[in-house]
C-alpha positions in Angstrom: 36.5 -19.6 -5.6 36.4 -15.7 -5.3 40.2 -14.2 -4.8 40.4 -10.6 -3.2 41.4 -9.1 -6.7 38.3 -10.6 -8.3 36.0 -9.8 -5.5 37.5 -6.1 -5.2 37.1 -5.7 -9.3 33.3 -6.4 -9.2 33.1 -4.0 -5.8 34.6 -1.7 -8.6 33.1 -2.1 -11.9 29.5 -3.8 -10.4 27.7 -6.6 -12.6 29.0 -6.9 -16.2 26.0 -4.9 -17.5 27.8 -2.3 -16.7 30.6 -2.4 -18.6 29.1 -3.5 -21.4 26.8 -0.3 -21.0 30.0 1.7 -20.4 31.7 0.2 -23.7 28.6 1.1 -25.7 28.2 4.7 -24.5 32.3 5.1 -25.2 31.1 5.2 -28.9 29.0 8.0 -28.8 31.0 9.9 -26.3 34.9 9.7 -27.9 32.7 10.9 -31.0 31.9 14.0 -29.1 35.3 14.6 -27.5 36.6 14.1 -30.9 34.8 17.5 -31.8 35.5 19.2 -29.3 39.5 18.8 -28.9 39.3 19.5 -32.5 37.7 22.3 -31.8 40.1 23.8 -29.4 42.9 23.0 -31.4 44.5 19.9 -29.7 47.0 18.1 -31.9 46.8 14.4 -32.3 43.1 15.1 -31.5 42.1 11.3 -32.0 45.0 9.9 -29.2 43.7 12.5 -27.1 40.0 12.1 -27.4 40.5 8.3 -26.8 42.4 9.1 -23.9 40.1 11.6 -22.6 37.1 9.0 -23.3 39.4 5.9 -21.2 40.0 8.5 -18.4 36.1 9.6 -18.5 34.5 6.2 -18.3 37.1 5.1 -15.1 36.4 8.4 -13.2 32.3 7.2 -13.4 33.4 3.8 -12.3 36.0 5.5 -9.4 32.7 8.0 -8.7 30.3 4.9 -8.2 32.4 3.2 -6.0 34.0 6.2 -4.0 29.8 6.9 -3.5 29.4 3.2 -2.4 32.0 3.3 0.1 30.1 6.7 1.5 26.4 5.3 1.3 25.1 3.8 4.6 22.4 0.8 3.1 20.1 1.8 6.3 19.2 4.8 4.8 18.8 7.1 2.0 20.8 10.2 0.9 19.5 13.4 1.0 17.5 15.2 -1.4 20.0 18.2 -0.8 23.4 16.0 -1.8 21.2 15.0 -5.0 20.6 18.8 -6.0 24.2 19.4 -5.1 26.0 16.7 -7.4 24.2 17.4 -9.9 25.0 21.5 -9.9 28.5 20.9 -9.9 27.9 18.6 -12.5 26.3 21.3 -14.7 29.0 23.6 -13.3 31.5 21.5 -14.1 30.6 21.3 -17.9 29.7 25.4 -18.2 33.4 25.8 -17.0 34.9 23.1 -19.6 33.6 25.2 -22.3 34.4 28.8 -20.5 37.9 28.0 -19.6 40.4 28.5 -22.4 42.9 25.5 -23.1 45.4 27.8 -24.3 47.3 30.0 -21.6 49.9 29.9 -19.0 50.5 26.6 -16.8 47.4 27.6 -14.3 44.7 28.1 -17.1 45.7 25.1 -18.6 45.4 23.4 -14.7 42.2 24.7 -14.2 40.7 23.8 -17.5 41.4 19.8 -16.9 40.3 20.3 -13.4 36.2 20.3 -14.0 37.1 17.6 -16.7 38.1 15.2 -13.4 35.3 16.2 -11.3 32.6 15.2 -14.2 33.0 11.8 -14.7 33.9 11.4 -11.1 30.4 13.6 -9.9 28.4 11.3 -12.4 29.1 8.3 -11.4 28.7 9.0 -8.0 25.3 10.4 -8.7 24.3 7.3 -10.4 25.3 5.3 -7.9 23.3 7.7 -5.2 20.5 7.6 -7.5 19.9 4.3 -7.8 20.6 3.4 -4.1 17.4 5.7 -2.8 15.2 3.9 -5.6 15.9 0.7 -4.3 15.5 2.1 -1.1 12.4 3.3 -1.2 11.0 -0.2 -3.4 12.5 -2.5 0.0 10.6 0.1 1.6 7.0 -0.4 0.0 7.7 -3.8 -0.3 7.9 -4.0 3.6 5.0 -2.1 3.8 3.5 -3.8 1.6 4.0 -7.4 3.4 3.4 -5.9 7.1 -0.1 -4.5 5.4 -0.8 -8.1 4.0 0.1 -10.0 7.3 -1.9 -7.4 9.3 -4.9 -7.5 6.8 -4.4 -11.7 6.9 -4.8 -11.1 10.7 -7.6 -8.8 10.7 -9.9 -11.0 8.2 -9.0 -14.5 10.1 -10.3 -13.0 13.4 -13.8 -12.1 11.8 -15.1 -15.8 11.7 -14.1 -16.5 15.4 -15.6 -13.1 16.5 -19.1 -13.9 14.8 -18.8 -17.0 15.7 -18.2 -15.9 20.0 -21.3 -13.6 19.3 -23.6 -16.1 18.0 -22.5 -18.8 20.7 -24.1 -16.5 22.9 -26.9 -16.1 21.4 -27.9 -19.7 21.0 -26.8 -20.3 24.6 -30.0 -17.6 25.8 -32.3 -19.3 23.6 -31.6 -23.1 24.4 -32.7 -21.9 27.8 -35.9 -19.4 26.7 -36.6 -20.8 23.1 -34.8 -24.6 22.7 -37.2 -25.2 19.6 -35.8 -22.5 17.5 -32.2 -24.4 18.1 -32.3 -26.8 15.1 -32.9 -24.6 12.6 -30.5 -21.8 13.5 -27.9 -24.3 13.8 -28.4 -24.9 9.8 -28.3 -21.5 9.4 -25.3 -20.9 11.1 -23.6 -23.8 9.5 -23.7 -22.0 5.9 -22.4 -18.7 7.4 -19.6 -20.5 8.9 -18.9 -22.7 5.4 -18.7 -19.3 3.5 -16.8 -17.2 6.3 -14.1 -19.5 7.0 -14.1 -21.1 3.1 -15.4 -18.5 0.4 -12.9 -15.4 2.0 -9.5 -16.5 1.0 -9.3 -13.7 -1.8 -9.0 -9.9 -0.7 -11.9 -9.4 -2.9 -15.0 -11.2 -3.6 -17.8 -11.1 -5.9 -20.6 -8.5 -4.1 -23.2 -11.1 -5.1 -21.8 -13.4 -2.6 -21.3 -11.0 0.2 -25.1 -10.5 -0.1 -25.9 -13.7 -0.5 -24.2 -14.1 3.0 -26.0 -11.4 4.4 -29.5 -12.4 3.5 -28.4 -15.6 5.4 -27.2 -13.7 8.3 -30.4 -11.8 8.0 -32.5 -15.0 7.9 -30.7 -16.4 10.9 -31.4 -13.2 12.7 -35.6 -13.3 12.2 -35.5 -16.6 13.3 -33.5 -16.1 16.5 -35.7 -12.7 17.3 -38.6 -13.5 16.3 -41.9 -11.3 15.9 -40.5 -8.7 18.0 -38.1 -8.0 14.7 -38.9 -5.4 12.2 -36.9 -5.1 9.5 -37.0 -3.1 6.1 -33.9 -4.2 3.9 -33.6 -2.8 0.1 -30.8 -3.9 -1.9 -31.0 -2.9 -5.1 -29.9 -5.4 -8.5 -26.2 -5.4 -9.5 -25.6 -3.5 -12.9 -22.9 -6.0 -13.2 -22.1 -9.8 -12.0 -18.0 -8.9 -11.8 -18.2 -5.8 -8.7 -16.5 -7.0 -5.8 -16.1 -5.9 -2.3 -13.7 -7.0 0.4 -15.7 -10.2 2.5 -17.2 -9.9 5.3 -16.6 -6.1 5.7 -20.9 -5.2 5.9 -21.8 -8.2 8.2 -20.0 -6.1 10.6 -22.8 -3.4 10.7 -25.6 -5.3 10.1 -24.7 -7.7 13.0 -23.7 -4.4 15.7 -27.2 -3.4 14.7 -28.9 -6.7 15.6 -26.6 -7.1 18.5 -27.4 -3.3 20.4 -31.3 -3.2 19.0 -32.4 -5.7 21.0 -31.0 -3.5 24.2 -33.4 -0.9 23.2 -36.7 -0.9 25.9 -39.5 -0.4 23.0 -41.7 -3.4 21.9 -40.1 -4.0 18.7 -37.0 -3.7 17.0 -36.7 -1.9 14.0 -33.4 -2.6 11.4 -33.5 -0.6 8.1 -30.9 -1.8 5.8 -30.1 -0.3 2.2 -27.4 -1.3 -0.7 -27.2 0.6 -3.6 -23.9 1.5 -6.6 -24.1 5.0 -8.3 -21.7 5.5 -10.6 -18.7 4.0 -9.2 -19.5 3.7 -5.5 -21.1 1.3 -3.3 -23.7 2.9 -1.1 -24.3 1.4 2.1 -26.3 2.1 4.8 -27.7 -0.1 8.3 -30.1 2.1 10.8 -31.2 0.1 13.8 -32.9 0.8 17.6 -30.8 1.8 20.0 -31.2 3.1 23.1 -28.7 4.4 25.5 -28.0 2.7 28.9 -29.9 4.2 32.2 -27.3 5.9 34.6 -25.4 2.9 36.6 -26.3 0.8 34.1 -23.5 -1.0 31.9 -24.1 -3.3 28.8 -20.5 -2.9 27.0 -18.8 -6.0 27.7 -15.2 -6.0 26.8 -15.5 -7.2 23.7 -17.3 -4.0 22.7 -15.9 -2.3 19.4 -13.1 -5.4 18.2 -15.9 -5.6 15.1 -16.0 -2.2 14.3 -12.3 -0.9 15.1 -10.9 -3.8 12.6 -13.1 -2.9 9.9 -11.8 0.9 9.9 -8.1 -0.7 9.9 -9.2 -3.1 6.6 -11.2 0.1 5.1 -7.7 1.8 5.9 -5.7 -0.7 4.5 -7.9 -1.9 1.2 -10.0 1.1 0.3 -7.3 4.2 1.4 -8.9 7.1 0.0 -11.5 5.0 -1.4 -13.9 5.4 1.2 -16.1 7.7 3.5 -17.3 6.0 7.0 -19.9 8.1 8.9 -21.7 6.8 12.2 -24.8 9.1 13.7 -26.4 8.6 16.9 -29.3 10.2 16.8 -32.7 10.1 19.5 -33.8 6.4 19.7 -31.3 5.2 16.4 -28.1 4.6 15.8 -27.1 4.7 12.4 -23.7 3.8 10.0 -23.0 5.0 6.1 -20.7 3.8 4.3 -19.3 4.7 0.7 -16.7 2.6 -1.2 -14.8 2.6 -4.6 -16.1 -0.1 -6.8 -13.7 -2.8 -7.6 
């Protein structure tokens, strides 16, 4: 059971590291006072360097705790109080060896003076030290864990919102085109197996993403039909280990099979590329697109979730890694996208 002198002695000295650190540094430092009061001509220099050395290493631990009793845990201290300790720290040792020890009653006051404030200033600034740099880790690691949760979030509503989209879909054709039914439904059975199975990890292999999205792309000529025409060029891996966060190009490919088949022409055309260089993934979907006639509205309200989560996941997996540019241009709408190879 903890008694108040025990707990306020660990408030004082901290965890027993640090007075065994303390103890092992008095070594090296009573050596060095040891010079230097032989140097100024104190008698009895090694009583008084051991004294001095005592004194020192109880004025760090009266410094950290004096600091601990000033620190508020909900923030840090400023940069300015940092600068600040530390040059009267520096001022503090220029004056030890300026000052002479030998004089009236006042020199020999103001000479022990900066020899208080040192050890006192130090352990204070050790103290103030540490606390911002744990700090600022509770602060990334909060960061960090809202960023997982939110990217969590983001990734687990992908497979419901493909899903809503392709509901729909089927739902037109089982009225227009019930024969095509049977085999989309096989089709969409292995996009759901590897969108709600295969995309636990942050990062998958790029061979599997495309694999997906030749799927999708298969499910996608069957549902449209003749009317479809597609060019798609992926280019061969250099390497089997390049990976890519999942289900971040379906997006694309699927707003550009989605808003084509608004456009008025006969067919609809869908150009997909996929190339690396270097270290970059190279992406690129181009589709029909056509804008609405005055009075005329086709955004549902759904509109954009694809699209505005997949610039939050690029924000939050590739930040700085990336370069995201949509044109609309006369008759085509068309998305590039550039990410750091993993």
């Amino acid at each position: 059971m903890n008694t108040p002198q025990s707990h306020w002695l660990t408030s004082f000295f901290g965890k027993q590291l640090y007075i065994y650190l303390s103890l092992l540094f008095s070594v090296p430092l009573f050596l060095m006072i040891e010079v230097y009061v032989r140097n100024v001509g104190i008698h009895e220099d090694e009583a008084t360097a051991s004294a001095i050395t005592f004194l020192f290493v109880i004025g760090v631990f009266t410094g950290r705790y004096l600091s601990q009793l000033w620190i508020s845990h909900q923030k840090p201290i400023d940069n300015e109080y940092v600068i600040a300790m530390i040059l009267l720290i520096i001022g503090c040792i220029i004056a030890v060896f300026v000052l002479p020890f030998q004089g009236n009653r006042l020199i020999k006051f103001l000479f022990w003076i900066p020899l208080v404030f040192i050890p006192l200033l130090l352990g204070g600034l050790i103290k103030v030290v540490r606390h911002n740099v744990q700090f600022q880790l509770r602060e990334a690691q909060t960061s960090a864990a809202h960023s997982k949760s939110e990217l969590q979030l983001l990734q687990s509503q992908l497979s419901p919102h493909f899903l809503f989209n392709t509901l729909n879909n089927l739902y037109g054709l089982s009225i227009t085109q019930h024969e095509k039914i049977p085999p989309l439904l096989l089709k969409l059975a292995d996009l759901l197996r590897y969108s709600v199975y295969d995309t636990k990890e942050v990062f998958v292999p790029l061979k599997d993403e495309l694999t997906y999205i030749n799927n999708y792309i298969d499910f996608e000529k069957i549902r449209i039909g003749e009317r479809l025409m597609l060019t798609g060029a992926f280019e061969s891996l250099p390497r089997p280990d390049i990976k890519i966060a999942p289900m971040l190009l379906i997006v694309f490919i699927e707003n550009a099979f989605k808003h084509s088949k608004n456009t008025a022409e006969e067919h609809i055309f869908v150009e997909i590329t996929l190339k690396t260089w270097a270290d970059s993934i190279l992406f690129s979907v181009k589709n029909s697109f056509s804008l609405p006639q005055e009075g005329e509205n086709v955004i549902d309200k759904h509109s954009g979730f694809g699209l505005a989560s997949i610039r939050k996941r690029l924000e939050l997996l590739y930040p700085n890694e990336h370069e995201l540019k949509i044109e609309e241009t006369e008759g085509f709408y068309q998305v590039m996208l550039q990410l750091k190879m993993k």
